[in-house]
C-alpha positions, 0 to 999 in steps of 0.5 A: 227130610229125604230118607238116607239109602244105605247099601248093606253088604253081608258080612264075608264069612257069609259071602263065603260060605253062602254065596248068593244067598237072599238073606238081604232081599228077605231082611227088606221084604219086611221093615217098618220105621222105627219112629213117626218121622223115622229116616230109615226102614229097618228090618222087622224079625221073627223072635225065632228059637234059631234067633233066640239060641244065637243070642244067647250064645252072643250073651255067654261070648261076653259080646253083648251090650244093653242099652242105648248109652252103651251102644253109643258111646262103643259105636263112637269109640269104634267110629272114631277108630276106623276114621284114623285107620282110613286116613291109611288105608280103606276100610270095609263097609259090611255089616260088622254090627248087629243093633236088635231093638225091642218093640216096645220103646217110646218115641224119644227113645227110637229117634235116638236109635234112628240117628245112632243108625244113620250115623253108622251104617253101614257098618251097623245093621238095625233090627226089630225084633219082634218082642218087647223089652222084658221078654229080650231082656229075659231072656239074655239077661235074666228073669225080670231084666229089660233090654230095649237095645242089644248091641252085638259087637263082634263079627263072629257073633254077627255072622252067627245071628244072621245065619240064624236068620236065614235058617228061620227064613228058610223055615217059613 
């Protein structure tokens, strides 16, 4: 199967703000597949403080899920949505969705992200964080929580983390 070519563009708070920045050219120069067989390459992050404090402050916003189910069934809800409104009129294709994996989940289970992803890019970015599922569920969720797969489900929160990530990509 020929692997999909998506063209991601920045959310238009960072174009503004930040115009011609390389957050991009930096997510790329760092991406694995998610799975043996996987059709996309995703990013690979650094579980950075800046990272980590943006997470958090997704989590107290109320817009964070956890879990591959939920993230699917939130992801089709707003697929179908966006389907209806572009009968009217064109919808923007940005980021608008930040999907952070944990790096340790079984095979099944990140063939399942892979098609998630396909499915809804490239509206949904998907990353790898560097860090296994109890270490991100802990921290977002409390002691001894695992998270696999958060899902950041609004804008604002989205620019924040990225913004995080172009402030860990200018420390190295």
């Amino acid at each position: 199967m020929p692997e999909p070519s998506f063209v991601y563009k920045l959310p238009r708070q960072i174009e503004s703000e930040y115009p011609g920045n390389n957050l991009l050219a930096v997510l790329q120069s760092h991406t694995r597949k998610l799975w043996d067989c996987g059709t996309i390459d995703v990013p690979v992050l650094d579980f950075s403080a800046p990272l980590k404090n943006a997470l958090i402050a997704a989590r107290h916003s109320g817009r964070i899920l956890r879990g591959l189910e939920a993230a699917t069934a939130t992801l089709d809800q707003e697929g179908r949505g966006i389907d209806l409104l572009s009968q009217h009129a064109p919808q923007g294709r940005r980021v608008s969705r930040l999907m952070l994996l944990a790096d340790d989940g079984s095979n099944n289970f990140y063939r399942n992200v892979d098609r998630l992803l396909v499915k809804h890019a490239p509206r949904v970015l998907g990353c790898m964080v560097e860090a296994d599922s109890f270490s991100l569920g802990s921290l977002l969720f409390g002691p001894e929580k695992v998270a696999k797969l958060v899902l950041v489900s609004h804008k604002d929160d989205v620019s924040r983390l990225l913004l995080a990530l172009m402030t860990s990509a200018d420390a190295r």
